[in-house]
PyMOL Python script that loads the backbone (N, CA, C, O; Angstrom):
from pymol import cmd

cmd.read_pdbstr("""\
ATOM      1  N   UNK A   1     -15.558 -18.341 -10.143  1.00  0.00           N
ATOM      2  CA  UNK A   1     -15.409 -19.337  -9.112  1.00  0.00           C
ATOM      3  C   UNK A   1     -14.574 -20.522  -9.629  1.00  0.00           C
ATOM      4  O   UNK A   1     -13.865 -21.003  -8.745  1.00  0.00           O
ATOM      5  N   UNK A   2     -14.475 -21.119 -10.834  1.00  0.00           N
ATOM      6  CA  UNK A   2     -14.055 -22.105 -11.370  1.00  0.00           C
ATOM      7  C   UNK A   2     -12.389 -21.947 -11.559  1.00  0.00           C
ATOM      8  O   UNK A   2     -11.467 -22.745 -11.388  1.00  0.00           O
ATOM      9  N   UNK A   3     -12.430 -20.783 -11.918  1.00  0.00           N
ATOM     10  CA  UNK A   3     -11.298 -20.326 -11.615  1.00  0.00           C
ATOM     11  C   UNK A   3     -10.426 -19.981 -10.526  1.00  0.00           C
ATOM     12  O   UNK A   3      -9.291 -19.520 -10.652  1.00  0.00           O
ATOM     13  N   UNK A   4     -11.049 -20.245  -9.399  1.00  0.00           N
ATOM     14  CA  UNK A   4     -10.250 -19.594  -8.314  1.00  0.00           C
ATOM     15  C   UNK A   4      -9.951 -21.238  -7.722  1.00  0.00           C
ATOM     16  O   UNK A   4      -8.883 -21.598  -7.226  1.00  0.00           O
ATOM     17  N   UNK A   5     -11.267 -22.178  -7.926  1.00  0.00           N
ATOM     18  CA  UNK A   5     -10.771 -23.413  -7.909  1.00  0.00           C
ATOM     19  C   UNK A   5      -9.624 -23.931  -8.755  1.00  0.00           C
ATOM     20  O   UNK A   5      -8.750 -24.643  -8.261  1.00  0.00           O
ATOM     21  N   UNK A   6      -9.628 -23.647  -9.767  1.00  0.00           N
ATOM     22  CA  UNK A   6      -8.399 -24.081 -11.188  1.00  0.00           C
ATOM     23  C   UNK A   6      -7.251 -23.865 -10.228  1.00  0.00           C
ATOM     24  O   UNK A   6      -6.717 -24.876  -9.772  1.00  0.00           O
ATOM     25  N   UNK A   7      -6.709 -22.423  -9.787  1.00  0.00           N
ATOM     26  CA  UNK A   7      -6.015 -21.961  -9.075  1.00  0.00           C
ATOM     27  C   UNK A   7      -5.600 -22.856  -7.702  1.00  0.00           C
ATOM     28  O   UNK A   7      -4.453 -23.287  -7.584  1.00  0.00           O
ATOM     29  N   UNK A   8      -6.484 -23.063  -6.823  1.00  0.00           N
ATOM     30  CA  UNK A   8      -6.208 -23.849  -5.882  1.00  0.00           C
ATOM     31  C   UNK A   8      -5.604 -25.353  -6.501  1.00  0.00           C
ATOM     32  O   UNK A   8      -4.548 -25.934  -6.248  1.00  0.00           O
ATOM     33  N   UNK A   9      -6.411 -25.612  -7.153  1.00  0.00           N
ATOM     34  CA  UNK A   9      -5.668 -26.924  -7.770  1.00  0.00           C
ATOM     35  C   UNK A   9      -4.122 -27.118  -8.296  1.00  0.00           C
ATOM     36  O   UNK A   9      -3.396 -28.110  -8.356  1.00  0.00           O
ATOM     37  N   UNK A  10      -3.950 -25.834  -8.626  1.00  0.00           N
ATOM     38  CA  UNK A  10      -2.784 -26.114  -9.229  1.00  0.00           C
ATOM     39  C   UNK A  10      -1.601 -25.248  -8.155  1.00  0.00           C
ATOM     40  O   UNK A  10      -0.440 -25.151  -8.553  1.00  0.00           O
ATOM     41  N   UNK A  11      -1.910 -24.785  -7.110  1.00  0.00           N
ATOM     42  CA  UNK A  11      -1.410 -24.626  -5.673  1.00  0.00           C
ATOM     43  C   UNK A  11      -1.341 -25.740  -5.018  1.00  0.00           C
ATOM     44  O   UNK A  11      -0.570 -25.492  -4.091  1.00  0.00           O
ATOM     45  N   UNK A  12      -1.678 -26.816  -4.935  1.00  0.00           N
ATOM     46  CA  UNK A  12      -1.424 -28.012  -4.190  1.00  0.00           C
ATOM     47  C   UNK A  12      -0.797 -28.504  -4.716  1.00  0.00           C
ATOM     48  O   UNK A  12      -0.433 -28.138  -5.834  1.00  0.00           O
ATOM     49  N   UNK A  13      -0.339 -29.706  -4.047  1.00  0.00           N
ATOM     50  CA  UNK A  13       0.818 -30.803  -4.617  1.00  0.00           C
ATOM     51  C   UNK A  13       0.086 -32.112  -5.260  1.00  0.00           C
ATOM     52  O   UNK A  13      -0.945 -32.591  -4.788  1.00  0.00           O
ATOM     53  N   UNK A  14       0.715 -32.583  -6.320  1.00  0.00           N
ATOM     54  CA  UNK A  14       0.225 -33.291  -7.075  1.00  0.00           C
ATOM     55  C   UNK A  14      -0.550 -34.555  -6.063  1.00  0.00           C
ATOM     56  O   UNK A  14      -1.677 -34.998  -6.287  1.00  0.00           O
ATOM     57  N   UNK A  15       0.105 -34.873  -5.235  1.00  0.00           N
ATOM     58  CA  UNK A  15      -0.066 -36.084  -3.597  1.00  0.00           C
ATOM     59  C   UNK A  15      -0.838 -35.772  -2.687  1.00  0.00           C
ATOM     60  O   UNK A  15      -0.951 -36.347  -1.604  1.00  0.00           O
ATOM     61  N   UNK A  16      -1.695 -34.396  -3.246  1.00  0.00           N
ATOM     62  CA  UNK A  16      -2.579 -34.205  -2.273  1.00  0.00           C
ATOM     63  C   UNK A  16      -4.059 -34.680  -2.278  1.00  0.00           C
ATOM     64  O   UNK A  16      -4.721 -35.165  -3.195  1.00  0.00           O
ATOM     65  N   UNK A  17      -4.450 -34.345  -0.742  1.00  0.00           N
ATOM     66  CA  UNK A  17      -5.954 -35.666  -0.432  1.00  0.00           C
ATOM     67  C   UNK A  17      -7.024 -34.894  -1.124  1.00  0.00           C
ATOM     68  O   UNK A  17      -6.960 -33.758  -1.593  1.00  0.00           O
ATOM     69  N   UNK A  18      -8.143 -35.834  -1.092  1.00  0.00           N
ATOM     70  CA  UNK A  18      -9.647 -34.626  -1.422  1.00  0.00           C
ATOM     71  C   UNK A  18      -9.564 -33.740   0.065  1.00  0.00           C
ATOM     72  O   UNK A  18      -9.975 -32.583   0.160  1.00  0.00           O
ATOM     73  N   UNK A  19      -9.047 -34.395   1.020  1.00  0.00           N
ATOM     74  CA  UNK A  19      -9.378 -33.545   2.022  1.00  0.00           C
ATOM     75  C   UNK A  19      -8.677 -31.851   2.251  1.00  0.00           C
ATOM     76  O   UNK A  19      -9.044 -30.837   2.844  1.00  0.00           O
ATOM     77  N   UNK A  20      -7.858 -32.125   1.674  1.00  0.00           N
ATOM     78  CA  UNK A  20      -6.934 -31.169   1.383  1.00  0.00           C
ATOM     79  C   UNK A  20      -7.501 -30.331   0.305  1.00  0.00           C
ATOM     80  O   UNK A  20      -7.347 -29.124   0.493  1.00  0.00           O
ATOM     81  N   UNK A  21      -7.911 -30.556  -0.416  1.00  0.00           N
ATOM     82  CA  UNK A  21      -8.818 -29.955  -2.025  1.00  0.00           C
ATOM     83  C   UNK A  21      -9.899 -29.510  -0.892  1.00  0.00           C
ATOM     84  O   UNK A  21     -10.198 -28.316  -0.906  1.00  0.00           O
ATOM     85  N   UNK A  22     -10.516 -30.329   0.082  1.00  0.00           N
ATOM     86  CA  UNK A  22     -12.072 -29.804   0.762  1.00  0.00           C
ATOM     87  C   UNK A  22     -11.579 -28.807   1.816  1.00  0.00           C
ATOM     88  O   UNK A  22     -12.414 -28.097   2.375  1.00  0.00           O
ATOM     89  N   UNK A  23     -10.315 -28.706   2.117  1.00  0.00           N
ATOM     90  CA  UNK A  23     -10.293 -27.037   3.028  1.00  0.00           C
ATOM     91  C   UNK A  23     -10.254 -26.195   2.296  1.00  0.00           C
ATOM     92  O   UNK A  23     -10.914 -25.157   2.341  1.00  0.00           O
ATOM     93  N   UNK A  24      -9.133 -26.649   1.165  1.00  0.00           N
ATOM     94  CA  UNK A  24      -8.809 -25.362   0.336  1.00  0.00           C
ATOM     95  C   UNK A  24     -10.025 -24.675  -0.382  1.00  0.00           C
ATOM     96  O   UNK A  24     -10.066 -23.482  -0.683  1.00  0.00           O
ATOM     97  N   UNK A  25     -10.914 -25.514  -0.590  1.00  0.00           N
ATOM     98  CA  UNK A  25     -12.524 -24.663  -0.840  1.00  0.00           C
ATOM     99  C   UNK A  25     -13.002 -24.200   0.282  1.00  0.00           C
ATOM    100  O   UNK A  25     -13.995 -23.481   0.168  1.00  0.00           O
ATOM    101  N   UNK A  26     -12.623 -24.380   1.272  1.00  0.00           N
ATOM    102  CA  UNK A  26     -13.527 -24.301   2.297  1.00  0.00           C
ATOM    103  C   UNK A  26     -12.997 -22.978   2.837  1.00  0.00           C
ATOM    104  O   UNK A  26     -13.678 -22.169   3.467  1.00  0.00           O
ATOM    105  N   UNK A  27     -11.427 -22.815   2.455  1.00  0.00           N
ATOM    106  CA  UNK A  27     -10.979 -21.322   2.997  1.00  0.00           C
ATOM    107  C   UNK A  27     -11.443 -20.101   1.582  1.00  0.00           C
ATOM    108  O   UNK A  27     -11.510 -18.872   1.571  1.00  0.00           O
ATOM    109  N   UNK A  28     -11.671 -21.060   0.606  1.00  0.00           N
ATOM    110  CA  UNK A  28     -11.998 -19.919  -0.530  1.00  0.00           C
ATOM    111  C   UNK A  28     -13.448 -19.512  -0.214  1.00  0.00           C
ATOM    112  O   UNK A  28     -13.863 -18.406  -0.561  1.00  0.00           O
ATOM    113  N   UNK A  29     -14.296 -20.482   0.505  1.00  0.00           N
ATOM    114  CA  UNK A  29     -15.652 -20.136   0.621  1.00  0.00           C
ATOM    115  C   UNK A  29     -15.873 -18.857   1.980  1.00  0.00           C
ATOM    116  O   UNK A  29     -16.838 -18.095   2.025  1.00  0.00           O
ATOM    117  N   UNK A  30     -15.009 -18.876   2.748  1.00  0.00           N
ATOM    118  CA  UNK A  30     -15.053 -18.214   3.970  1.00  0.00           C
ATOM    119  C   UNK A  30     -15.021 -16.754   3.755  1.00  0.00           C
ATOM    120  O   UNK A  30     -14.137 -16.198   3.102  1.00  0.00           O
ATOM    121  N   UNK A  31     -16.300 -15.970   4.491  1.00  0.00           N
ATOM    122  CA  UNK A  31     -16.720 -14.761   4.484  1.00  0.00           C
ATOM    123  C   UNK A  31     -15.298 -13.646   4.619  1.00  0.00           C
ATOM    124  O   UNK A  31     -14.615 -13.731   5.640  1.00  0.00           O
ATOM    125  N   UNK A  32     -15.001 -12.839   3.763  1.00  0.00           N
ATOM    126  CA  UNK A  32     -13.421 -12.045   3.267  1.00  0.00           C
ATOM    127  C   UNK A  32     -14.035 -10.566   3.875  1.00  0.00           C
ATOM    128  O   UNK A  32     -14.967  -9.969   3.335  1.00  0.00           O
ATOM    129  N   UNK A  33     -13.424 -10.159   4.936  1.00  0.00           N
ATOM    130  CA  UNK A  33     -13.194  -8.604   5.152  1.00  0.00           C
ATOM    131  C   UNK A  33     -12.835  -7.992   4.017  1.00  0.00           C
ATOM    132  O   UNK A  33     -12.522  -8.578   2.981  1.00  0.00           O
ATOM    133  N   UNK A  34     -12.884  -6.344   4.242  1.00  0.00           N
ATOM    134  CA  UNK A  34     -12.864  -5.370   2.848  1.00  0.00           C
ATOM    135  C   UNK A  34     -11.239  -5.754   2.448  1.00  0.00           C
ATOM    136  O   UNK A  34     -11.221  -6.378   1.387  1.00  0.00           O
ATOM    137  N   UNK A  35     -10.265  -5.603   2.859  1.00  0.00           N
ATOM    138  CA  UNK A  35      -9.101  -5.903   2.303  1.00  0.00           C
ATOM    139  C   UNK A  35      -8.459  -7.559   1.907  1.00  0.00           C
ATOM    140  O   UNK A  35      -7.270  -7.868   1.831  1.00  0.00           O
ATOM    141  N   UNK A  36      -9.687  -8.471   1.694  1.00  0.00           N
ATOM    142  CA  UNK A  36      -9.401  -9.523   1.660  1.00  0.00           C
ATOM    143  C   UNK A  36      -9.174 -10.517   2.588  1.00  0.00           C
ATOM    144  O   UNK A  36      -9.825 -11.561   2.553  1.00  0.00           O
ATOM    145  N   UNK A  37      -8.188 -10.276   3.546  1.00  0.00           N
ATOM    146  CA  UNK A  37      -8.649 -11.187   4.514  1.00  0.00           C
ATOM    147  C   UNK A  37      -9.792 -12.102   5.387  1.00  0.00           C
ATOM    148  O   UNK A  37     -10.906 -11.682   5.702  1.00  0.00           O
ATOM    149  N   UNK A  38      -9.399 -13.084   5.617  1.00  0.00           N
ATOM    150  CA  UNK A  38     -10.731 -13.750   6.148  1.00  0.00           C
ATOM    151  C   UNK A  38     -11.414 -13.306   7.423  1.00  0.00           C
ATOM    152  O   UNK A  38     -10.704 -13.328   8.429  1.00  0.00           O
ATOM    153  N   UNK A  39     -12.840 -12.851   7.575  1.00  0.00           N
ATOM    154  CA  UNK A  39     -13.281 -12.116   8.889  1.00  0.00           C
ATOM    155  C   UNK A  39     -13.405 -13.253   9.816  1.00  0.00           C
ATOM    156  O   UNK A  39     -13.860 -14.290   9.332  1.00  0.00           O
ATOM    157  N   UNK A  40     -13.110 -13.247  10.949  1.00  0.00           N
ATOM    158  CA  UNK A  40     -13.055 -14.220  12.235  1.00  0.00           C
ATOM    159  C   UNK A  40     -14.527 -14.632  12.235  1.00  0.00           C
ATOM    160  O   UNK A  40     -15.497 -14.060  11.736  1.00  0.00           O
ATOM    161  N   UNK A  41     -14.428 -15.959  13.035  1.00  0.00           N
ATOM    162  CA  UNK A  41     -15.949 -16.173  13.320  1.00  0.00           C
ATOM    163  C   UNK A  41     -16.679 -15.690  13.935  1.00  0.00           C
ATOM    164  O   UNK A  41     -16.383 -15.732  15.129  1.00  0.00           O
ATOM    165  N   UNK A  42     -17.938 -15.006  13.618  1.00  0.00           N
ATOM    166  CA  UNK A  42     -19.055 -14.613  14.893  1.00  0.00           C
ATOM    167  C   UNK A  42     -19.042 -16.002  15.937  1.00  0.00           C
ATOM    168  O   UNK A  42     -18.896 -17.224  15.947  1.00  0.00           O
ATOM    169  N   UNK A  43     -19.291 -14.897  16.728  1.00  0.00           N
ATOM    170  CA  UNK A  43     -19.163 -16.101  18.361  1.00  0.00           C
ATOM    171  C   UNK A  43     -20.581 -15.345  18.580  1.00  0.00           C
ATOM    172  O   UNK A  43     -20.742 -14.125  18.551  1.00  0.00           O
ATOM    173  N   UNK A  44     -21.816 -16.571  18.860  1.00  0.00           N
ATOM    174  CA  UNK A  44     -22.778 -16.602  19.528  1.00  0.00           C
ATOM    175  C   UNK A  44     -22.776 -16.695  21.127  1.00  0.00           C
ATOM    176  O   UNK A  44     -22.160 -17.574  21.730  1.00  0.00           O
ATOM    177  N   UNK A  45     -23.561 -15.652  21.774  1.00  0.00           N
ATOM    178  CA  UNK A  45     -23.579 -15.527  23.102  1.00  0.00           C
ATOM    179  C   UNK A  45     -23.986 -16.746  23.814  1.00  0.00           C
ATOM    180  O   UNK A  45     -24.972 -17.277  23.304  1.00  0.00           O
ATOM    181  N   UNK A  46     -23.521 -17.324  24.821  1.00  0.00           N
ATOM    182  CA  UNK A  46     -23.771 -18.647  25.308  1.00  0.00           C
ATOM    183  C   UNK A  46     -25.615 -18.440  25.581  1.00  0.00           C
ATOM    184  O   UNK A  46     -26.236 -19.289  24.942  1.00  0.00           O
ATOM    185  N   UNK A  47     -26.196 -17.829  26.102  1.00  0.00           N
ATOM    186  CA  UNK A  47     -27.547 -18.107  26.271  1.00  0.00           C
ATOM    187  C   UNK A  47     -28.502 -18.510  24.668  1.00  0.00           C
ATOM    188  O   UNK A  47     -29.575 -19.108  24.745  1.00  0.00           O
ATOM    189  N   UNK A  48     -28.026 -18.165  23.574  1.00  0.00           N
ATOM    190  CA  UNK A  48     -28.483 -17.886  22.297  1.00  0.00           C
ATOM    191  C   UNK A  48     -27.658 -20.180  21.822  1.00  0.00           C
ATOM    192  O   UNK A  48     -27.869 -21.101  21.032  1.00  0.00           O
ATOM    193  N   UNK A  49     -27.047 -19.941  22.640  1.00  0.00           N
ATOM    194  CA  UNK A  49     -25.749 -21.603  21.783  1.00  0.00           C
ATOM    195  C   UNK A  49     -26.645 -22.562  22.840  1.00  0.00           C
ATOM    196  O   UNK A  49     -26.693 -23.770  22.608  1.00  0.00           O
ATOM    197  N   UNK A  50     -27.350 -22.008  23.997  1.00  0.00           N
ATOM    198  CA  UNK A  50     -28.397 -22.909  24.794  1.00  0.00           C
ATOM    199  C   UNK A  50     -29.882 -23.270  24.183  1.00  0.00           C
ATOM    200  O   UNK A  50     -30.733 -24.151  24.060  1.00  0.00           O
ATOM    201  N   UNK A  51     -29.591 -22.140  23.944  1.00  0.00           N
ATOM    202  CA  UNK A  51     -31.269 -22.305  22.757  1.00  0.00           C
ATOM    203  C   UNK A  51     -31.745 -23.277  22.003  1.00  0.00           C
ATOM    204  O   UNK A  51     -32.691 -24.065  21.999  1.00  0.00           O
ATOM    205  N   UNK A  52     -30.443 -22.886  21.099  1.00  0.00           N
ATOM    206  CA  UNK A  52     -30.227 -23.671  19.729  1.00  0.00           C
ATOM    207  C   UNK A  52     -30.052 -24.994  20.233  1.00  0.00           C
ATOM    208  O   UNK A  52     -30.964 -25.792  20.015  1.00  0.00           O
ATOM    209  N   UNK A  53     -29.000 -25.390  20.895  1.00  0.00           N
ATOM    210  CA  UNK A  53     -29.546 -26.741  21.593  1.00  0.00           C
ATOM    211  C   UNK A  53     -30.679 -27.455  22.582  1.00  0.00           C
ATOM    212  O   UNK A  53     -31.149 -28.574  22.788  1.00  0.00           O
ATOM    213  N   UNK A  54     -30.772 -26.521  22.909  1.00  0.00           N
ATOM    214  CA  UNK A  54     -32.845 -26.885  23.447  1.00  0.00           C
ATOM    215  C   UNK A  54     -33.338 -26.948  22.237  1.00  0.00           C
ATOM    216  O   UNK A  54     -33.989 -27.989  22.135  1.00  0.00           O
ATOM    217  N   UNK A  55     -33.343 -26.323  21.249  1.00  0.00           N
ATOM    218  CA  UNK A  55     -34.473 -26.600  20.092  1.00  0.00           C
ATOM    219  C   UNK A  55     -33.759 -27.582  19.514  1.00  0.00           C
ATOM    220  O   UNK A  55     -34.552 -28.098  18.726  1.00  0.00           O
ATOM    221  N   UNK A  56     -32.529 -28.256  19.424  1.00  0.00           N
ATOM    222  CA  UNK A  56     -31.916 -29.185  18.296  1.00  0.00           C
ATOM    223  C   UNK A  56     -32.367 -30.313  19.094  1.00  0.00           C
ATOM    224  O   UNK A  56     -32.848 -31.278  18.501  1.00  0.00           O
ATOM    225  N   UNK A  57     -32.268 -30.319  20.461  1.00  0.00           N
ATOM    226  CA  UNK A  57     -32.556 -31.575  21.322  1.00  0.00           C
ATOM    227  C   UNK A  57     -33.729 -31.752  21.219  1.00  0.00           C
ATOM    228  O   UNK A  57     -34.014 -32.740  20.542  1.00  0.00           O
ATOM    229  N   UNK A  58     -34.827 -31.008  21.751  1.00  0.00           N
ATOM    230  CA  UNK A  58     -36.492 -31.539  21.701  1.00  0.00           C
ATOM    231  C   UNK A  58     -36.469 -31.769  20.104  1.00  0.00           C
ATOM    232  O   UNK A  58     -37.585 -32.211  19.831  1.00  0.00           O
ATOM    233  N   UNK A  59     -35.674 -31.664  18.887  1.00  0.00           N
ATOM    234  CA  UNK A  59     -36.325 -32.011  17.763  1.00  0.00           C
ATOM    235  C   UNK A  59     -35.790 -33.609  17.360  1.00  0.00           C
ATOM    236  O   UNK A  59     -36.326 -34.457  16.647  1.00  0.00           O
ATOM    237  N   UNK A  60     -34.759 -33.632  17.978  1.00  0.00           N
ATOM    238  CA  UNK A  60     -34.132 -34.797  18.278  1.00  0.00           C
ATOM    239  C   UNK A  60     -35.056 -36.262  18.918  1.00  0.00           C
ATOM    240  O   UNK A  60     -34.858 -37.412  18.525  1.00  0.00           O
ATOM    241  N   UNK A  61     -35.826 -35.952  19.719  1.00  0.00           N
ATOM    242  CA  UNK A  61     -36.493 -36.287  20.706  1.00  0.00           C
ATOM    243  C   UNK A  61     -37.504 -36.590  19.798  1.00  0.00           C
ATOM    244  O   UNK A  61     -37.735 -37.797  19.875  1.00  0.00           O
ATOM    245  N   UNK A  62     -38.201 -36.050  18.984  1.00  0.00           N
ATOM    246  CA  UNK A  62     -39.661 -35.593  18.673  1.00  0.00           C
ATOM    247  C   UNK A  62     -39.560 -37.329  17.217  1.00  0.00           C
ATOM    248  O   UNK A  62     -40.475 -38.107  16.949  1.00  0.00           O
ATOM    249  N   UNK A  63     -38.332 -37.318  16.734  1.00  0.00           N
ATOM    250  CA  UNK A  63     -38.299 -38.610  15.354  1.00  0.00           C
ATOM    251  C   UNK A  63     -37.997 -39.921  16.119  1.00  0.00           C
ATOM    252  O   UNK A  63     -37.905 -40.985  15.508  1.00  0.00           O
TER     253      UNK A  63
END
""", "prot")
cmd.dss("prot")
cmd.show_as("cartoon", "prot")
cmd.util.cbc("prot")
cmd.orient("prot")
């Protein structure tokens, strides 16, 4: 892992942001199909993305 960071680091430009350092981890962290590429995001079914916000809201509610 330290290494694949080393790598990214020294793929960027010397002028670059942390924010720029925080995607480039952030695309190294992202779940890789069998040939490497990055697998797309699961998309949650809208009744399941209602849920989760009914339960994030009443917990919201509850502090």
């Amino acid at each position: 892992m330290k290494a694949e960071v080393r790598a990214l680091l020294d793929r960027l430009p010397d002028d670059c942001s942390y924010a720029d350092v925080q995607r480039g981890i952030a695309v190294l962290m992202w779940p890789k199909q069998g040939d490497g590429s990055l697998k797309p995001p699961e998309r949650l079914p809208p009744e399941e993305v209602r849920r989760r916000l009914r339960e994030w809201l009443k917990s919201e509610n509850e502090k």
